[in-house]
N, CA, C and O atoms as a MOPAC input file, in Angstrom:
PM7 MOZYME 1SCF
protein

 N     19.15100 1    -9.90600 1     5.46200 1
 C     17.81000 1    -9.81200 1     4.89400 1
 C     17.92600 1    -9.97000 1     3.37600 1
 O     18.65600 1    -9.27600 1     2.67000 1
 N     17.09600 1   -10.99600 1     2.92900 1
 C     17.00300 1   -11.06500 1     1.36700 1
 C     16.49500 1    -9.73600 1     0.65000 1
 O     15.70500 1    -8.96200 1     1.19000 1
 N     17.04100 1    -9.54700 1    -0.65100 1
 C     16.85700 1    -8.50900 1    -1.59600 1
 C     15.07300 1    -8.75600 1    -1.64800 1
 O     14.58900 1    -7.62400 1    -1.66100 1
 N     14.29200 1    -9.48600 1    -1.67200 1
 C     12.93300 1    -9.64400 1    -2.05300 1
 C     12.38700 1    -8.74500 1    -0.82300 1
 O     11.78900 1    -7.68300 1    -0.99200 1
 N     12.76400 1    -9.49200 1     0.82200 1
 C     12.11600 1    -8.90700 1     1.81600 1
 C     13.09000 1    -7.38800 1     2.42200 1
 O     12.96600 1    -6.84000 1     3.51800 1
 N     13.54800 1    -7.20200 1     1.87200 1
 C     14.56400 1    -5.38000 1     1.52400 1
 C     13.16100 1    -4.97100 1     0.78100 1
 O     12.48900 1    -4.04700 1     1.24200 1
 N     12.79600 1    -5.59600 1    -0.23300 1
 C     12.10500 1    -4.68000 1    -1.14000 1
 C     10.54700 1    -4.63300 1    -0.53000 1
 O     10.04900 1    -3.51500 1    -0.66400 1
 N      9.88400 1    -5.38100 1    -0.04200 1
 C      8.94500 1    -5.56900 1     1.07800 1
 C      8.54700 1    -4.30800 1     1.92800 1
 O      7.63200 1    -3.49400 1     2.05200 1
 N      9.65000 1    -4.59900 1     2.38400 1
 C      9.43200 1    -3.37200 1     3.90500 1
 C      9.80400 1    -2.33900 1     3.09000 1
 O      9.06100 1    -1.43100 1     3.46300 1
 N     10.56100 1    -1.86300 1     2.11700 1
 C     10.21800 1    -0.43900 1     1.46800 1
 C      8.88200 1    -0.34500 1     1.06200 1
 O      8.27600 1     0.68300 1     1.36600 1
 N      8.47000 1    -0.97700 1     0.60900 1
 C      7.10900 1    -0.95400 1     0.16000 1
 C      6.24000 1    -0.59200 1     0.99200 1
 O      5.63900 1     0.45700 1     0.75900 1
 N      5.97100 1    -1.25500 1     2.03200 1
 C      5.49900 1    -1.21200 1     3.39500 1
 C      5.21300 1     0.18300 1     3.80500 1
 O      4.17400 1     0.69800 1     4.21700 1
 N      6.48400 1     0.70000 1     3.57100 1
 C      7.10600 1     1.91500 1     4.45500 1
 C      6.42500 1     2.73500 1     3.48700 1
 O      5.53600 1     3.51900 1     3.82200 1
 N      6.83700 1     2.57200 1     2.21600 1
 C      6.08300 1     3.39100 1     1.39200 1
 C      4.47600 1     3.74800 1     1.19700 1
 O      3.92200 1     4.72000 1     0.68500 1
 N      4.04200 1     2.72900 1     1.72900 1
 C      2.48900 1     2.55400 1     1.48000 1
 C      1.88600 1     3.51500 1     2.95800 1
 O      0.96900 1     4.29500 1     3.21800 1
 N      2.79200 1     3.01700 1     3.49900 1
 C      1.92300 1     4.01600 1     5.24900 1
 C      2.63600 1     5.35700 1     5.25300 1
 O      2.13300 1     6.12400 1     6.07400 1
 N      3.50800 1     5.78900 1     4.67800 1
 C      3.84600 1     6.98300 1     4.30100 1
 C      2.98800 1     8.37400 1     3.61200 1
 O      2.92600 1     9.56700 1     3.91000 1
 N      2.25400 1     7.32400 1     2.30900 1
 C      1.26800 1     7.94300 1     1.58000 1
 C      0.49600 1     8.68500 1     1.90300 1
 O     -0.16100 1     8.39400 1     2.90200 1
 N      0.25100 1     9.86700 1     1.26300 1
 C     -0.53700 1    11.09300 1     2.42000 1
 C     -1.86100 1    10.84300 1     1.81700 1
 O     -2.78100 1    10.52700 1     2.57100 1
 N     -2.07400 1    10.95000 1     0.50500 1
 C     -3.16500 1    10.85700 1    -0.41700 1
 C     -3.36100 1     9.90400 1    -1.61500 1
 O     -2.48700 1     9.03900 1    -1.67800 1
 N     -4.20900 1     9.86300 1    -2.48600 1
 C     -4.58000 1     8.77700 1    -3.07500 1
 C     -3.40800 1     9.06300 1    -3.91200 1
 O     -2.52300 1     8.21800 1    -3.77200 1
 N     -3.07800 1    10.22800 1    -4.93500 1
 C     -2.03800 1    10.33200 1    -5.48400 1
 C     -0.91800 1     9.60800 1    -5.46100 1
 O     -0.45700 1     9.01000 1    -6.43300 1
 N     -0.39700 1     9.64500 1    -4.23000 1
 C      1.09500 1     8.95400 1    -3.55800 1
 C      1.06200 1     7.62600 1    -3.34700 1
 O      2.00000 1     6.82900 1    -3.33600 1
 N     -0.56000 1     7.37300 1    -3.11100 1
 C     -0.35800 1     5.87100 1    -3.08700 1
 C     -0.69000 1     5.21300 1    -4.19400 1
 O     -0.60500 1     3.98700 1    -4.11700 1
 N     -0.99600 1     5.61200 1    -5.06900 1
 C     -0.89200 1     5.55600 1    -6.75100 1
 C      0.59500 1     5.29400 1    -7.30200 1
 O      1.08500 1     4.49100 1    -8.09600 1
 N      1.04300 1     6.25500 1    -6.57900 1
 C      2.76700 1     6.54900 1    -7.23200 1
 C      3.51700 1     5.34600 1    -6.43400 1
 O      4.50800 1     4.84700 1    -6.96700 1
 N      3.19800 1     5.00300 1    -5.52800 1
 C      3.72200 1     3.76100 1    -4.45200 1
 C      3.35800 1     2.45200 1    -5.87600 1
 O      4.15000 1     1.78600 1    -6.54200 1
 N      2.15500 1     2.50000 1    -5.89700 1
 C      1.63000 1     0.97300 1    -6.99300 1
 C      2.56100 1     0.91200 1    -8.16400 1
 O      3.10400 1    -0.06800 1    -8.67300 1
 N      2.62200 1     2.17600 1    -8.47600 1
 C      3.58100 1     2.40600 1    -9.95200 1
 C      4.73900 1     1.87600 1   -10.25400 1
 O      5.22300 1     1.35300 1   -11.25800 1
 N      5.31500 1     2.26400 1    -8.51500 1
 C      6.89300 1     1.93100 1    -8.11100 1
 C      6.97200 1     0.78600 1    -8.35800 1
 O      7.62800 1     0.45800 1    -9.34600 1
 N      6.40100 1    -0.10900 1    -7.63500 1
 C      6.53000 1    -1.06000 1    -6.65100 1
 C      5.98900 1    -2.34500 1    -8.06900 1
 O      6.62500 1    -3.33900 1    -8.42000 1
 N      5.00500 1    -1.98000 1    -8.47300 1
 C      4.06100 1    -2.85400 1    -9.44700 1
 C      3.71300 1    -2.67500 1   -11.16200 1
 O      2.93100 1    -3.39200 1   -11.78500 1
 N      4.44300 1    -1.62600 1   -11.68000 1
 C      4.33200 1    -0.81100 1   -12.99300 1
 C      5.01700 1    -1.88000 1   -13.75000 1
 O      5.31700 1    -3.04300 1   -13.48000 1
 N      5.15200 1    -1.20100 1   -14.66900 1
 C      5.79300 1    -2.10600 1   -15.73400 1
 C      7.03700 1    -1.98700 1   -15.60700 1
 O      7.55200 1    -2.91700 1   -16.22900 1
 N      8.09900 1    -1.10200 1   -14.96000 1
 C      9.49700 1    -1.22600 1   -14.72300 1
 C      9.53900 1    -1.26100 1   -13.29500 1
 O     10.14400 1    -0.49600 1   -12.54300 1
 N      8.97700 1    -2.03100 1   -13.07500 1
 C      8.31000 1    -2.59300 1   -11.05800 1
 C     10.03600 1    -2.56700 1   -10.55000 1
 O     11.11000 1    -2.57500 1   -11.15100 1
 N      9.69900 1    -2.53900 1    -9.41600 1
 C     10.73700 1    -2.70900 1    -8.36200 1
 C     10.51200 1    -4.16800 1    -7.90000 1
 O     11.44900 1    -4.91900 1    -7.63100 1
 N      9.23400 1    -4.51300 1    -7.82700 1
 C      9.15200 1    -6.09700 1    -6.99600 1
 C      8.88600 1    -6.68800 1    -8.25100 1
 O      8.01100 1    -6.16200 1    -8.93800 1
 N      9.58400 1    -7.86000 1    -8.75200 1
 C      9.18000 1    -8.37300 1    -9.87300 1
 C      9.05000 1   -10.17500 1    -9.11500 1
 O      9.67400 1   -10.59900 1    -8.14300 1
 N      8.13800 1   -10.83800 1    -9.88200 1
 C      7.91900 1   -12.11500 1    -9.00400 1
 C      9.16300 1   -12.90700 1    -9.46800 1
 O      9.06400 1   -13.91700 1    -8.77100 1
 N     10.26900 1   -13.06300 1   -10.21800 1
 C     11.53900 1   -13.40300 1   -10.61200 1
 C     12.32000 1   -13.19000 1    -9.45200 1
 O     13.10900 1   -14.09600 1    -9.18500 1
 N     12.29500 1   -12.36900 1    -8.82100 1
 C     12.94300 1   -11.68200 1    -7.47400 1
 C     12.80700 1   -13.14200 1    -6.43900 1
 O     13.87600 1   -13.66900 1    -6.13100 1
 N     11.87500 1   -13.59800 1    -6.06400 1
 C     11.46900 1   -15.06900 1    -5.43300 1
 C     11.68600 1   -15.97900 1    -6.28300 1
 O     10.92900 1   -16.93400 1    -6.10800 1
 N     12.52700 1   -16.12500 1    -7.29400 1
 C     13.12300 1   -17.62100 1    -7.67900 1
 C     14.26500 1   -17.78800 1    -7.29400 1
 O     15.09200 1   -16.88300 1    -7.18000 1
 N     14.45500 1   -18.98000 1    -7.04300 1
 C     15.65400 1   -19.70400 1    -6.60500 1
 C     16.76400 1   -19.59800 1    -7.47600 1
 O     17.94500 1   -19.38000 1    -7.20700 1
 N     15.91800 1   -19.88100 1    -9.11300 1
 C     16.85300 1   -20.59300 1    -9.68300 1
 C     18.18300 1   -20.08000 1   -10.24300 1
 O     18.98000 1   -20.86500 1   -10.75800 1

């Protein structure tokens, strides 16, 4: 499994995990913040 779709299904996992708006706040943060976990560089080839 590629490092991009590794980081996917944590996400995933993370998002249906979320009990309350809080957590799924803290999921966006992770995942999409400014020191993101998924960065769109992650899907280049080059």
């Amino acid at each position: 499994m590629s490092h991009l779709a590794e980081l996917v299904a944590s996400a995933k996992a993370a998002i249906s995990q979320a009990s309350d708006v809080a957590a799924l706040d803290n999921v966006r943060v992770e995942y999409l913040g400014k020191k993101r976990a998924l960065n769109p560089s992650d899907d280049d080839p080059a």
